[in-house]
PDB file of N, CA, C and O in Angstrom:
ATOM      1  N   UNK A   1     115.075  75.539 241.836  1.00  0.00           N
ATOM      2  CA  UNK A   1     115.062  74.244 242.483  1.00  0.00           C
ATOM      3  C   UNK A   1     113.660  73.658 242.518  1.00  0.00           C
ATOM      4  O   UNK A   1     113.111  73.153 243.497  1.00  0.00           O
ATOM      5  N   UNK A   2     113.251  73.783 241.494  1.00  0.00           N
ATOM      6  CA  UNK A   2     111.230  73.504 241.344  1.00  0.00           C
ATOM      7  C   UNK A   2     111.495  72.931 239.910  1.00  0.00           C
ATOM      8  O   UNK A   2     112.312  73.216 239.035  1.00  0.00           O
ATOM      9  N   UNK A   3     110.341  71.880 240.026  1.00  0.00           N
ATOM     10  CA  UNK A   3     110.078  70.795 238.902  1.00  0.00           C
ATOM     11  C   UNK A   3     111.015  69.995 239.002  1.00  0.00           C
ATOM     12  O   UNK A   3     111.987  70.072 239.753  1.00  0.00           O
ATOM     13  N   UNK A   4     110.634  68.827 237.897  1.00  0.00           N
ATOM     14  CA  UNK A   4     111.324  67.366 237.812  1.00  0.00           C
ATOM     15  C   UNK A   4     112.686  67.646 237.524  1.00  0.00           C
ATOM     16  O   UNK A   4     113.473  67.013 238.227  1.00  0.00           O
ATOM     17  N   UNK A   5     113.333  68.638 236.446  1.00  0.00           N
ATOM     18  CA  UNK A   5     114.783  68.627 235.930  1.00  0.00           C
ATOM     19  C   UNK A   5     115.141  69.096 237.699  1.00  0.00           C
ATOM     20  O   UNK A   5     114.439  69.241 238.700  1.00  0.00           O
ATOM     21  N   UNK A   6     116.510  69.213 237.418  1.00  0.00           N
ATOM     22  CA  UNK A   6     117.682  69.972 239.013  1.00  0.00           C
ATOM     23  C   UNK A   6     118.826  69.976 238.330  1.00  0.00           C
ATOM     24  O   UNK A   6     118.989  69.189 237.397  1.00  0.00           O
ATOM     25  N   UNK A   7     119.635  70.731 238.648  1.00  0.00           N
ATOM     26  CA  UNK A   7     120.892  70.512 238.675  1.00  0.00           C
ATOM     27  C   UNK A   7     121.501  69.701 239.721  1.00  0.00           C
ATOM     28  O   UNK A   7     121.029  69.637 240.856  1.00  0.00           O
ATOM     29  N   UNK A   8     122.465  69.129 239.374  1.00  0.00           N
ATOM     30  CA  UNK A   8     123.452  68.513 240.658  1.00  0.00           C
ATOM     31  C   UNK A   8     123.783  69.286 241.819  1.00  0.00           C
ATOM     32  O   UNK A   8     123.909  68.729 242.909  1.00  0.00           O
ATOM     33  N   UNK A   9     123.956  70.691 241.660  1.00  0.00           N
ATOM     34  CA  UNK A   9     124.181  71.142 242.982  1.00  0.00           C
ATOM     35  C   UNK A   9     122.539  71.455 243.520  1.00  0.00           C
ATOM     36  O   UNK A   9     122.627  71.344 244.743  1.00  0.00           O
ATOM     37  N   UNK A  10     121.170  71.774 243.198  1.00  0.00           N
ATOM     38  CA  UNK A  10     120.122  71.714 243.773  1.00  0.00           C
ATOM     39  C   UNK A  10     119.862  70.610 244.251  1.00  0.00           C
ATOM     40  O   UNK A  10     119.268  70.598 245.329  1.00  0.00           O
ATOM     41  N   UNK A  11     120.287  69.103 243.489  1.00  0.00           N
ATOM     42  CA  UNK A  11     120.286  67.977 244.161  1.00  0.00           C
ATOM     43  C   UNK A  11     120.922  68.051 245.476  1.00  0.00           C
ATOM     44  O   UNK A  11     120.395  67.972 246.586  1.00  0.00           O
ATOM     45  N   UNK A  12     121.891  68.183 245.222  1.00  0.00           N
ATOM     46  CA  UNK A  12     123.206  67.811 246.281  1.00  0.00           C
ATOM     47  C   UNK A  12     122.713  68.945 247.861  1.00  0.00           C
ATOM     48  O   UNK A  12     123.012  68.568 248.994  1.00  0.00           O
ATOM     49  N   UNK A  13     121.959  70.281 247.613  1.00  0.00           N
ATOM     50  CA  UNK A  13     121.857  71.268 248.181  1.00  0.00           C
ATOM     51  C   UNK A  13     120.058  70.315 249.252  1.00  0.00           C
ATOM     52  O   UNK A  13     119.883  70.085 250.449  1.00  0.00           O
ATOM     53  N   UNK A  14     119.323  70.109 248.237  1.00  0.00           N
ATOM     54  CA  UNK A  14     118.107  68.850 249.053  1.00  0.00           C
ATOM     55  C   UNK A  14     118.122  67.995 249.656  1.00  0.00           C
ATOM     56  O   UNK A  14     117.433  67.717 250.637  1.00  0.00           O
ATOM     57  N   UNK A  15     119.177  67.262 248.992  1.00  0.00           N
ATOM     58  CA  UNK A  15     119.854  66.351 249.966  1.00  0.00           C
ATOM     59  C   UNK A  15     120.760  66.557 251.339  1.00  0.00           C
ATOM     60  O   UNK A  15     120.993  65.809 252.288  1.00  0.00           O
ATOM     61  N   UNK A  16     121.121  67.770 251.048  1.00  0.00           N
ATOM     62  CA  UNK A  16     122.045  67.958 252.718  1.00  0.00           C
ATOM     63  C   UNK A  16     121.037  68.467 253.736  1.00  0.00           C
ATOM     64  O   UNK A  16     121.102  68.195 254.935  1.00  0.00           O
ATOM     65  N   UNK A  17     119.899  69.389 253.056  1.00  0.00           N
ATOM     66  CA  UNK A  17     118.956  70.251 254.169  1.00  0.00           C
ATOM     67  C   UNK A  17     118.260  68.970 254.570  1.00  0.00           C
ATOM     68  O   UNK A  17     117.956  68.918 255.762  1.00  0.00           O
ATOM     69  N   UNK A  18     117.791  67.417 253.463  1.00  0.00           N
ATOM     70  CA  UNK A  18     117.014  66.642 254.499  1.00  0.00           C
ATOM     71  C   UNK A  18     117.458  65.935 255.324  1.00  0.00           C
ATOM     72  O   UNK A  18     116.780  65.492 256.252  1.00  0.00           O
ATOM     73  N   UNK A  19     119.002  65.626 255.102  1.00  0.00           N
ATOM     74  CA  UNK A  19     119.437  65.339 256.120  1.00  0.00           C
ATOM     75  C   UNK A  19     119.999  66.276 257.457  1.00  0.00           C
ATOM     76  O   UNK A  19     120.420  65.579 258.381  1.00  0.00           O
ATOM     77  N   UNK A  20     120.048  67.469 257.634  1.00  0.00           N
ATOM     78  CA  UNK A  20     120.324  68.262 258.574  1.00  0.00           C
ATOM     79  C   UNK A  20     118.165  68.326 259.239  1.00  0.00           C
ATOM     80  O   UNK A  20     117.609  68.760 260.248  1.00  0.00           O
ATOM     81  N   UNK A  21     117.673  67.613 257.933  1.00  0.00           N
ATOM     82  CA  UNK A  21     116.325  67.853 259.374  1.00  0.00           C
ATOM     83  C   UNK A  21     116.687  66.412 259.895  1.00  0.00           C
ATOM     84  O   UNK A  21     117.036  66.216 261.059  1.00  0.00           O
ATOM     85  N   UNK A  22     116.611  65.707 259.222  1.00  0.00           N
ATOM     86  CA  UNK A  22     116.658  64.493 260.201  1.00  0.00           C
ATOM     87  C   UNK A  22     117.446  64.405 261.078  1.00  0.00           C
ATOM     88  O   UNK A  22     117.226  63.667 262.038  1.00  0.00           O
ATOM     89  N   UNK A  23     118.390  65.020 260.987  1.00  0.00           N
ATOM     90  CA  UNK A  23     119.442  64.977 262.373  1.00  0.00           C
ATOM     91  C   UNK A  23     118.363  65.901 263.416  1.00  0.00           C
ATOM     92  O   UNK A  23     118.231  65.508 264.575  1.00  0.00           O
ATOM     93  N   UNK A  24     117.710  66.966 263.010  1.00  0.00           N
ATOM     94  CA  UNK A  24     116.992  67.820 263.925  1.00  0.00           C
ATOM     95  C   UNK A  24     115.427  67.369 264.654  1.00  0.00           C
ATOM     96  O   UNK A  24     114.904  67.704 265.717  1.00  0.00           O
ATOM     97  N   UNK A  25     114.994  66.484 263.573  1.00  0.00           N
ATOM     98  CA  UNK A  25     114.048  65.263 264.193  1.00  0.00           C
ATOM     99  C   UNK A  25     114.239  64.372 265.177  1.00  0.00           C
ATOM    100  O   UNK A  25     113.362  63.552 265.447  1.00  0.00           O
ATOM    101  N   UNK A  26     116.609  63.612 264.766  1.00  0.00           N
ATOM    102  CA  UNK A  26     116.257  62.959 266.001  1.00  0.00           C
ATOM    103  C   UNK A  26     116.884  63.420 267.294  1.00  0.00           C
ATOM    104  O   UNK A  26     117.107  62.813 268.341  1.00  0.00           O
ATOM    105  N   UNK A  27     117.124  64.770 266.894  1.00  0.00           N
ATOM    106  CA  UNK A  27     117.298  65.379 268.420  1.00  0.00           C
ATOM    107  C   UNK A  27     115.875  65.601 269.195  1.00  0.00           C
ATOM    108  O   UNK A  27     115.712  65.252 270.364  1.00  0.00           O
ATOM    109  N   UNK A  28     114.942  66.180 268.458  1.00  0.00           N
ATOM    110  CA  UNK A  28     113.962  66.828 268.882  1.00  0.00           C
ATOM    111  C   UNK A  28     113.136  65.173 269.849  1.00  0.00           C
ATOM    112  O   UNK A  28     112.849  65.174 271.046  1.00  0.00           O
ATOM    113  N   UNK A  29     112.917  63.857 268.794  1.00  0.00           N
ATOM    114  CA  UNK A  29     112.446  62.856 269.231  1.00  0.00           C
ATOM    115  C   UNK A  29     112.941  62.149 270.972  1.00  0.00           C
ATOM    116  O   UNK A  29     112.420  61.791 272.028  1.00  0.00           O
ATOM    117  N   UNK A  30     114.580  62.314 270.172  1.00  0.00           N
ATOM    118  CA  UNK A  30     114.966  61.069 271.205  1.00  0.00           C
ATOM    119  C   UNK A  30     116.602  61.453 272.195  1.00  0.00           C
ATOM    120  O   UNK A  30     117.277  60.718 272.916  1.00  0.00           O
ATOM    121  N   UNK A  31     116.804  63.181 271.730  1.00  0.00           N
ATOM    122  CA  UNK A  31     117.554  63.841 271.795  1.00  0.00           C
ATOM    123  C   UNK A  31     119.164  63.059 271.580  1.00  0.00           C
ATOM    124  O   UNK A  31     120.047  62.996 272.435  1.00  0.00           O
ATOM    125  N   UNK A  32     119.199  62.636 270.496  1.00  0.00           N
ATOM    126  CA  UNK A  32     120.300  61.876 269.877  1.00  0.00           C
ATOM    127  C   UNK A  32     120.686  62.868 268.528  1.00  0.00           C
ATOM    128  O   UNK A  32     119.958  63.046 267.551  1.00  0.00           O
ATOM    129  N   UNK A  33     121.778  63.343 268.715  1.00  0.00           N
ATOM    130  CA  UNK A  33     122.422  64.359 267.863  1.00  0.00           C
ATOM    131  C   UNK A  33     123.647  63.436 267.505  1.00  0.00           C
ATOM    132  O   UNK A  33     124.670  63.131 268.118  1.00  0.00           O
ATOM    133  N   UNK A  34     122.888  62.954 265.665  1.00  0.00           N
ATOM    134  CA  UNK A  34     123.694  62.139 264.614  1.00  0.00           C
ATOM    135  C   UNK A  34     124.752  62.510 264.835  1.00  0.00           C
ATOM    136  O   UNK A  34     125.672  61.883 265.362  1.00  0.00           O
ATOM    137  N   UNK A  35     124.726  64.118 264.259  1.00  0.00           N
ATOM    138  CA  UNK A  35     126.628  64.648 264.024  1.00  0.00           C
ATOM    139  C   UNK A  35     127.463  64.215 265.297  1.00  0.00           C
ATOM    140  O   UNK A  35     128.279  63.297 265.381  1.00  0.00           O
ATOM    141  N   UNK A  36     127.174  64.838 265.971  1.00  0.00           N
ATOM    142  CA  UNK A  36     127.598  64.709 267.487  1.00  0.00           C
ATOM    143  C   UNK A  36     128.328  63.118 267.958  1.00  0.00           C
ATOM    144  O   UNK A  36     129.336  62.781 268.579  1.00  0.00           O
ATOM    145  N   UNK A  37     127.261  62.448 267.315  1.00  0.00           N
ATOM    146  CA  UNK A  37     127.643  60.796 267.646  1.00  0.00           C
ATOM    147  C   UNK A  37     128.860  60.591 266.687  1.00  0.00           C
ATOM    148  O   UNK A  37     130.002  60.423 267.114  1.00  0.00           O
ATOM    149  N   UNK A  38     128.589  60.612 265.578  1.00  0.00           N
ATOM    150  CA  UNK A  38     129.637  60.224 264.145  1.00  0.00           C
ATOM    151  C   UNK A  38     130.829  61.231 264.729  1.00  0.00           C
ATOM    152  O   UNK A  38     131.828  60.598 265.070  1.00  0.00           O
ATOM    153  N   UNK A  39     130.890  62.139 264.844  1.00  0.00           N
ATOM    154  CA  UNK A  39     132.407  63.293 264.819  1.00  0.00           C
ATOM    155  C   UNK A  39     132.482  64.164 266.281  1.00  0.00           C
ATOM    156  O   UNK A  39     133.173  65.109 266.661  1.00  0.00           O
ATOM    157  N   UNK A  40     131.896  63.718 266.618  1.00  0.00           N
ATOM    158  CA  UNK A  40     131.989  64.020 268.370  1.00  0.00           C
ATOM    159  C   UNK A  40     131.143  65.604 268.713  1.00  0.00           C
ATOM    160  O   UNK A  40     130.363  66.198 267.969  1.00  0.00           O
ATOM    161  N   UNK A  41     131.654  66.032 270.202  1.00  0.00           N
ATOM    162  CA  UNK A  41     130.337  66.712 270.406  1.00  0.00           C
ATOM    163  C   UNK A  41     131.405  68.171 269.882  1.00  0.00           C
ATOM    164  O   UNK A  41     132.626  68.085 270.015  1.00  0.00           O
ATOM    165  N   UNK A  42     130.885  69.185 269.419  1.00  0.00           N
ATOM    166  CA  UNK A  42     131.611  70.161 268.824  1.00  0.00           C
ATOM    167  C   UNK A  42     133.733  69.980 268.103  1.00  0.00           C
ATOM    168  O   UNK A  42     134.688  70.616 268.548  1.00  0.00           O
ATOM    169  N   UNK A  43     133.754  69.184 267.246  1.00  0.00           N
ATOM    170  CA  UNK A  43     134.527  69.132 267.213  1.00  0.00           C
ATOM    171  C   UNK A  43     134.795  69.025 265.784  1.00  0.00           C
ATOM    172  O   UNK A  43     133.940  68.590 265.012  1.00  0.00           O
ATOM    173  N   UNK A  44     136.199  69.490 265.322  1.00  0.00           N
ATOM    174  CA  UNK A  44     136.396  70.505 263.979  1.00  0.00           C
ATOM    175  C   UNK A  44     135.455  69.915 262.920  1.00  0.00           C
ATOM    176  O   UNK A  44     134.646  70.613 262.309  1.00  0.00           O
ATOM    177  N   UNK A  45     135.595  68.648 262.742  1.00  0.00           N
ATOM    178  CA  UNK A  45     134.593  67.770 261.676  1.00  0.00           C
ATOM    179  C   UNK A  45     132.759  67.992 261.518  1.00  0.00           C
ATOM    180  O   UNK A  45     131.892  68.056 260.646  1.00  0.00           O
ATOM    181  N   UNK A  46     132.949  68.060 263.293  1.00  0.00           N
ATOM    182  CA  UNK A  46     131.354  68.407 263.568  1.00  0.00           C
ATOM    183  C   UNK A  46     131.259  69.783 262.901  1.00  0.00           C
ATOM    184  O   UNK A  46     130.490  69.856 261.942  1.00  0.00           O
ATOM    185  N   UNK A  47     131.732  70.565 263.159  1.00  0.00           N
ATOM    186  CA  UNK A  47     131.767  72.347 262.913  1.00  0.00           C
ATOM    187  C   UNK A  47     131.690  72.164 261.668  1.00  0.00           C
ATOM    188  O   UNK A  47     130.530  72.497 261.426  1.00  0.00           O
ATOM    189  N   UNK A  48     132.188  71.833 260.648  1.00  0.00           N
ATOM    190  CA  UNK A  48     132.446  71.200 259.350  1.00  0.00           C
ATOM    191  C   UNK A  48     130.953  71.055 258.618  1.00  0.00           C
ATOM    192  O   UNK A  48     130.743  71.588 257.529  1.00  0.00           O
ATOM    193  N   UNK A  49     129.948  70.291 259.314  1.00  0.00           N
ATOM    194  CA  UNK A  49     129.047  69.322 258.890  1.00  0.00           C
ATOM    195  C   UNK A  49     127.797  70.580 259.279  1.00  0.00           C
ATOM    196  O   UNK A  49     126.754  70.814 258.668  1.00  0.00           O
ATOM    197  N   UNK A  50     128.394  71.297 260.605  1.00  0.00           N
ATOM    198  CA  UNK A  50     127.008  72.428 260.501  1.00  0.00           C
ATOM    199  C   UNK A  50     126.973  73.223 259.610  1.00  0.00           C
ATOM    200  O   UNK A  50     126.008  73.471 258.887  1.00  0.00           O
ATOM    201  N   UNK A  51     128.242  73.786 259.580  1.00  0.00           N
ATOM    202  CA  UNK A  51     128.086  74.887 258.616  1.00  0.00           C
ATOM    203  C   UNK A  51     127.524  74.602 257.207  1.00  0.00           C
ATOM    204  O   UNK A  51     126.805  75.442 256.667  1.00  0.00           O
ATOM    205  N   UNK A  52     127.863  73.329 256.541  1.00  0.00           N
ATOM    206  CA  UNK A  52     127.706  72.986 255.303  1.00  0.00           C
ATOM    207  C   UNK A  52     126.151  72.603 254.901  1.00  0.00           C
ATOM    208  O   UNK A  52     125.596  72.463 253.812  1.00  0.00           O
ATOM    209  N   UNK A  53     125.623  72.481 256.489  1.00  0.00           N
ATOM    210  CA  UNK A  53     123.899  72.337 256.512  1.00  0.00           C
ATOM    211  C   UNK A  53     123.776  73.663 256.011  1.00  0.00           C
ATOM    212  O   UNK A  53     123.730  74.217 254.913  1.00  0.00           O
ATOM    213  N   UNK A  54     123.735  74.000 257.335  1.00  0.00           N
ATOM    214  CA  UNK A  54     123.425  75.956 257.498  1.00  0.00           C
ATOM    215  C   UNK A  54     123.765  76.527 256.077  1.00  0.00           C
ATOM    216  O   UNK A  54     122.999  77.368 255.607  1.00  0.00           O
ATOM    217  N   UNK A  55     124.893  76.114 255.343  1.00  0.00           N
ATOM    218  CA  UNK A  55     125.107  76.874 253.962  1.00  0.00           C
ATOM    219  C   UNK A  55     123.659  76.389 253.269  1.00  0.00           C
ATOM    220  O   UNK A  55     122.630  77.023 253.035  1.00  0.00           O
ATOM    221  N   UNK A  56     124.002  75.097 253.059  1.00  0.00           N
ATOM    222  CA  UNK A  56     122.464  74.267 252.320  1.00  0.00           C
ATOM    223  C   UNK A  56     121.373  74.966 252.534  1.00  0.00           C
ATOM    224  O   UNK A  56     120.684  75.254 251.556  1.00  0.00           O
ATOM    225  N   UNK A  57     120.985  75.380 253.810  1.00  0.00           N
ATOM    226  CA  UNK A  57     119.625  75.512 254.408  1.00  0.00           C
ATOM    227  C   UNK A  57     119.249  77.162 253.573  1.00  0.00           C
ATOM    228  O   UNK A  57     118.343  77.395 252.773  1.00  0.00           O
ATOM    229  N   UNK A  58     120.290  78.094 254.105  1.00  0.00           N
ATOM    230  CA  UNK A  58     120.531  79.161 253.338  1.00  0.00           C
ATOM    231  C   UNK A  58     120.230  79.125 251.873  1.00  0.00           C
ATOM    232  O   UNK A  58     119.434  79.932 251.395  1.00  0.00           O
ATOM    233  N   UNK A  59     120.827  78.229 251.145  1.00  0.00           N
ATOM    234  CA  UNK A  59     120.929  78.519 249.964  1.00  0.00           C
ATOM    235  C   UNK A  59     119.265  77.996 248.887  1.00  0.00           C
ATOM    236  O   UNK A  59     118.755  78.429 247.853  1.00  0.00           O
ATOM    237  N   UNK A  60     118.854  76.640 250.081  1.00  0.00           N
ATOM    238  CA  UNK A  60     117.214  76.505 249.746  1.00  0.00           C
ATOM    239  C   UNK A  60     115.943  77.540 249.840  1.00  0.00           C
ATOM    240  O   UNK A  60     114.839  77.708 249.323  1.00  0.00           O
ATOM    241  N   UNK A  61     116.921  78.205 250.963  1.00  0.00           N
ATOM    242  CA  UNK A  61     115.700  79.167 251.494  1.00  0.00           C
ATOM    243  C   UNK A  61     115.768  80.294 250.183  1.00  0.00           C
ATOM    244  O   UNK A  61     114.763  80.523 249.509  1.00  0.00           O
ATOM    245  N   UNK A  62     116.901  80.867 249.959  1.00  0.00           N
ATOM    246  CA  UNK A  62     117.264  81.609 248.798  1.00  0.00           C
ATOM    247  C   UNK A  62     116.316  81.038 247.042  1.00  0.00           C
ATOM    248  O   UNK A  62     115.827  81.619 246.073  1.00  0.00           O
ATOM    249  N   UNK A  63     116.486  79.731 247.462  1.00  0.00           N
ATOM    250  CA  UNK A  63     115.523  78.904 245.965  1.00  0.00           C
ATOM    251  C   UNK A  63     113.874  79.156 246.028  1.00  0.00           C
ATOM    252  O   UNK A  63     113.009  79.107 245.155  1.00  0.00           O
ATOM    253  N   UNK A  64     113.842  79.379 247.113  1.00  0.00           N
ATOM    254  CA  UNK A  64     112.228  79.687 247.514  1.00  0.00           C
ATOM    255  C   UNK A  64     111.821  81.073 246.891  1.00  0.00           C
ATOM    256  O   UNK A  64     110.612  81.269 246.758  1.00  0.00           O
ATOM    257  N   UNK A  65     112.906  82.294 246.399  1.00  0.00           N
ATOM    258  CA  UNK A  65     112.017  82.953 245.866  1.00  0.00           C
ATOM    259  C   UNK A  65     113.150  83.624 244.402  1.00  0.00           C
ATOM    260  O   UNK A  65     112.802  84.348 243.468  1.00  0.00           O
ATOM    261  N   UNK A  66     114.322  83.131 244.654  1.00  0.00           N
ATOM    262  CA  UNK A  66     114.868  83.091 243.108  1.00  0.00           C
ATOM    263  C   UNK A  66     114.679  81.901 242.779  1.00  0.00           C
ATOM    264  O   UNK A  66     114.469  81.025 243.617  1.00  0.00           O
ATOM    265  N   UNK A  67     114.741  81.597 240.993  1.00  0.00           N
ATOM    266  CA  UNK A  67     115.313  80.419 240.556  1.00  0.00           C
ATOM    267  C   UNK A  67     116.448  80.302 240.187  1.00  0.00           C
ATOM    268  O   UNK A  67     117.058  81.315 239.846  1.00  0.00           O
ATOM    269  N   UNK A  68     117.113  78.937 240.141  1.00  0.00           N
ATOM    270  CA  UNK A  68     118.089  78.281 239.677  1.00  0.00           C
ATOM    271  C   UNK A  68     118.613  78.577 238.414  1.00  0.00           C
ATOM    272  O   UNK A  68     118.226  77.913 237.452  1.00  0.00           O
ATOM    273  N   UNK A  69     119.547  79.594 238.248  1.00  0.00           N
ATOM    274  CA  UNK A  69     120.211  79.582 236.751  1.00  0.00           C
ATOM    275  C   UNK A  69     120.231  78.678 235.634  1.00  0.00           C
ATOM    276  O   UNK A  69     120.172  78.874 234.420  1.00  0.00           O
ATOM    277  N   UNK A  70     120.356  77.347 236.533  1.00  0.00           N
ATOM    278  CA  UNK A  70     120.126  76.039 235.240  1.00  0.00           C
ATOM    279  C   UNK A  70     118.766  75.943 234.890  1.00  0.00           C
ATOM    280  O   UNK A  70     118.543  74.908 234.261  1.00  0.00           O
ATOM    281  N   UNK A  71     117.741  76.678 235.081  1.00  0.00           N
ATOM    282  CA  UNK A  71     116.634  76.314 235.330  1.00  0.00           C
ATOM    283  C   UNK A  71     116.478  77.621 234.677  1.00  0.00           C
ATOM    284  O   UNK A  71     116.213  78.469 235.529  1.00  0.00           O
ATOM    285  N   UNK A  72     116.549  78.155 233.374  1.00  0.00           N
ATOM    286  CA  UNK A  72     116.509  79.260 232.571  1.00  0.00           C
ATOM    287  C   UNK A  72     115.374  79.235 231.723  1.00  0.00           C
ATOM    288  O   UNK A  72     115.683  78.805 230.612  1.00  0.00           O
ATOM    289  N   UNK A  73     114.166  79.536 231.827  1.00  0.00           N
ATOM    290  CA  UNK A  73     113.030  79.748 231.264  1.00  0.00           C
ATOM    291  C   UNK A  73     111.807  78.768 231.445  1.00  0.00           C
ATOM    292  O   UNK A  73     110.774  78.827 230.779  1.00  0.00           O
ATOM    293  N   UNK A  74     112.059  77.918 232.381  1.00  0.00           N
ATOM    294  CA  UNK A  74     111.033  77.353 233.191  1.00  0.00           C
ATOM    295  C   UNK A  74     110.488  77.625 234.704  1.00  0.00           C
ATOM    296  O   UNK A  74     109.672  76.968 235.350  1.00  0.00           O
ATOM    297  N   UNK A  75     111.176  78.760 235.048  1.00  0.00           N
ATOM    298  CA  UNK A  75     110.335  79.246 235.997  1.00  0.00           C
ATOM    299  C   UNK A  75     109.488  80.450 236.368  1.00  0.00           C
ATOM    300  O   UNK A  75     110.001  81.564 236.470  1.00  0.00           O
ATOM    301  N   UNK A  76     108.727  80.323 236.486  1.00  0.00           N
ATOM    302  CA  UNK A  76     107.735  81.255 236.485  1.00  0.00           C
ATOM    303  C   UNK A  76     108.360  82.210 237.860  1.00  0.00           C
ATOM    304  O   UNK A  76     109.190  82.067 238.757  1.00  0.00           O
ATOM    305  N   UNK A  77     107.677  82.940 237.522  1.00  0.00           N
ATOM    306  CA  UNK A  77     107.762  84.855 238.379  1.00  0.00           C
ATOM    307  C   UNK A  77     106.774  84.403 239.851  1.00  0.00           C
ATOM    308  O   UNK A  77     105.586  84.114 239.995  1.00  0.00           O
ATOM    309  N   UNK A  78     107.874  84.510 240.738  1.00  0.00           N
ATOM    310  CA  UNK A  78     106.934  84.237 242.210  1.00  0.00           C
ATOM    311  C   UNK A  78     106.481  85.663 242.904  1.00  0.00           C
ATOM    312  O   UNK A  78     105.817  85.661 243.941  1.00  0.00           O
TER     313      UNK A  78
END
């Protein structure tokens, strides 16, 4: 998940962790929890939307010291 190429799911995987910070920014700011507002306060949709962060977040943190299969001979040895 490093350099200009990505695959669609490293896209798709950046895009959910920055939005699970920004939801965590504007709790931390103004304690307004996005999910919470959009799909209510713990409720199946909400549960839905954490986990699929939490998978994301997981699976970036995982990119931090493997690379990306699509990403087959451009990454260097961390």
């Amino acid at each position: 998940m490093t350099g200009g190429k990505s695959c669609v799911v490293c896209k798709i995987v950046g895009l959910v962790v920055g939005l699970g910070a920004l939801n965590w920014g504007l709790y931390g700011l103004f304690q307004t929890d996005l999910v919470a507002s959009v799909f209510g306060l713990m409720t199946p949709g909400a549960k839905v939307v954490y986990a699929i962060v939490g998978l994301a977040g997981i699976l970036k943190l995982i990119s931090l010291c493997k690379c990306c299969p699509c990403q087959k001979g451009s990454c260097e040895t961390k």
